[in-house]
C-alpha positions, 0 to 999 in steps of 0.5 A: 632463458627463451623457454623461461619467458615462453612459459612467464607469458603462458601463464600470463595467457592462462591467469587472463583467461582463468579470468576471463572466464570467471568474469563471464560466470560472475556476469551469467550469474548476475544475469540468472539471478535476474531470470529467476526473480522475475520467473519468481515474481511472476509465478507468485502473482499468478498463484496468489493476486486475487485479481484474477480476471484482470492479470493478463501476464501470458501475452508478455511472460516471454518477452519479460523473461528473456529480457531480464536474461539480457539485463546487468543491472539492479536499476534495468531490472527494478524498471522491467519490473515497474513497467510490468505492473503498470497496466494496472493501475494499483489495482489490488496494491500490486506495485513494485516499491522504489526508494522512497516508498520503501522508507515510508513503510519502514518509517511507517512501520516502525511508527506501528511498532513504537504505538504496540499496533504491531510485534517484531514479528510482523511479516512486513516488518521483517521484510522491511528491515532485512539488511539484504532489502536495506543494502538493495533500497540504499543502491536504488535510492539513486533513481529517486535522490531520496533517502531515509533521513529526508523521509524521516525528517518529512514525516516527523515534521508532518508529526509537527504539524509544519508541513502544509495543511492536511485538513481543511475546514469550511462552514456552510451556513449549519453545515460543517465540511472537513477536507482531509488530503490523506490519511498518511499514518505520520499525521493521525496524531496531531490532525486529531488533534486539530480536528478534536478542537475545531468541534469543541466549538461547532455547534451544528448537528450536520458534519461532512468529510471531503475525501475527494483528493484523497488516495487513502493511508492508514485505517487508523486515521479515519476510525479515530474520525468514526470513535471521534464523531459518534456516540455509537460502538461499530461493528464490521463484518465481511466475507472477502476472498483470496487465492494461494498459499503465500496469501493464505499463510499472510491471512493466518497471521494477520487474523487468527481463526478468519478462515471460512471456506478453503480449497486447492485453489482459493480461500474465503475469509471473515473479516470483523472489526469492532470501532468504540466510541470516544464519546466525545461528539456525537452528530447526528448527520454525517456525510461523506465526499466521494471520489474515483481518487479514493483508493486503499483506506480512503476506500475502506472508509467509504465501505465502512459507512456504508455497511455501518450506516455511520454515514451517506456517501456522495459523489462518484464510484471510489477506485478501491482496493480497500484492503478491509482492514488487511494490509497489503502483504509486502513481499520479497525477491529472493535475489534481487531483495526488491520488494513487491506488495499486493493485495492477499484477499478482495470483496466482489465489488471493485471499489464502493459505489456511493448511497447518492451518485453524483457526476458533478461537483459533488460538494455543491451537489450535497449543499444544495442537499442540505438547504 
């Protein structure tokens, strides 16, 4: 009878133990899989950021890799990872997306894919709607209390019109000045609208948009502006450069035939984009506010202007990272299934240096202009 209960707690012992054991693994493993995203993410941006000569990984690549060795949790690696891209700043688009700007792309996405701007087999696309992303964004949306129906319902209701204004519009004496907030692709449809039916009734020559607050959006707002508003066909062209093979293969897809120059370790690209006329409008003098606010596409609007001459710029030295109408890539964490995005390619110049400079009030400097 002794030896019966002898062996019943032995193999109590060694079930516990097995147990036990397998626990440790099961928790290393977790460990591990942050280890190798974050030697993931790190080689990839160090392979590919086309901002070189701002990446300063080499002084903290240690620490951040040791420390996501110790980390147990998907929310303790999602922060290590925000605090790395941090210093800066957006630059190129590199940032590590959290609950609600992960719904945002896929709503907005979604949106592109329904108005046949993009296929199913768009890279982002994919990315934004692998189950194993969705499964990761739906246990981070707990940091931010965000979900996919409150952004839908948000950007639907910016659709509608019934979210605060996102245009503004103010005459000063023959000078028209529209304010735009953002160039968020939910509400293209309805501030065109808005926009298209203000000018039916101007009967001034001179039209000036203040971007000032604007962080940027999508391409697509500020071209119906340009088609909008002059008579005249555009055409852009532009040589920008990139670095890696994940950015190359990303430029391939998104521009066929674009590649100029290529080497082992960087590439060189043509951009070309041509803007019809909606012959609606045509203003003879138009203008655009500047900001070091303007960011992404809110910069690429200001580059446009300037390379087109469809419009003079005043005001400050835009922050950039205008992707001349390339996307930022969205890319994944094969582990963790977090997604991080940046720039595949960047022009010589950081950011758009306005036709006049102005250090003040950039509005009342253009008035004063314009007497």
């Amino acid at each position: 009878m002794k030896i019966c209960k002898k062996k019943s707690v032995l193999a109590i012992l060694t079930i516990l133990i097995i147990l036990c054991f397998l626990l440790y693994l099961r928790i290393r493993e977790e460990n591990n899989k942050y280890s190798k995203d974050m030697k993931y993410f790190i080689n990839t941006v160090e392979e590919n950021y086309p901002y070189q000569e701002y990446l300063n990984f080499d002084e903290k690549k240690d620490f951040y890799l040791e420390a996501a060795q110790s980390y147990e949790s998907l929310e303790e690696f999602y922060k290590l990872l925000k605090s790395i891209v941090k210093p800066y700043n957006g630059l190129g688009h590199l940032f590590i997306l959290n609950a609600e700007e992960y719904y945002l792309h896929q709503v907005t996405y979604d949106m592109a894919l329904e108005d046949r701007l993009i296929s199913l087999e768009n890279d982002n696309y994919k990315i934004l709607n692998d189950n194993e992303v969705k499964a990761t964004y739906d246990q981070l949306s707990i940091l931010t209390g965000t979900t996919l129906d409150k952004v839908k319902q948000s950007m639907h209701e910016n659709q509608d019109g019934e979210n605060k204004e996102n245009v503004h519009f103010k005459k000063y004496d023959d000078v028209l000045v529209i304010k735009i907030d953002s160039f968020d692709y939910s509400l293209i449809e309805n501030d065109m609208k808005i926009i298209k039916e203000y000018l039916a009734a101007y009967e001034g020559d001179c039209i000036a948009f203040d971007i000032r607050e604007n962080g940027g959006g999508a391409d697509s707002y500020w071209i119906n502006l340009v088609a909008m508003t002059s008579d005249q066909d555009y055409e852009y062209n532009k040589k920008v450069t990139g670095r890696g093979e994940i950015s190359l293969s990303y430029v391939k897809e998104e521009i066929e035939d674009a590649i100029l120059h290529q080497s082992k370790d960087d590439f060189e690209i043509q951009v070309e984009k041509k803007i019809e006329s909606q012959n609606i409008y045509n203003f003879p003098k138009r203008y655009i506010l500047t900001s070091s606010k303007n960011f992404s596409s809110a910069d690429t609007f200001v580059k446009f202007a300037k390379e087109s001459n469809y419009a003079v710029s005043v005001g400050e030295h835009t922050k950039g990272s205008g992707g001349d109408f390339l996307n930022p890539m969205l890319l994944e964490l094969p582990n963790t299934h977090i997604v991080f995005r940046m720039d595949a390619c960047k022009s010589d110049e950081i950011g758009s240096k306005p036709d006049i400079a102005v250090t003040g009030d950039a509005l009342q400097f253009f008035l004063n202009m314009e007497k």
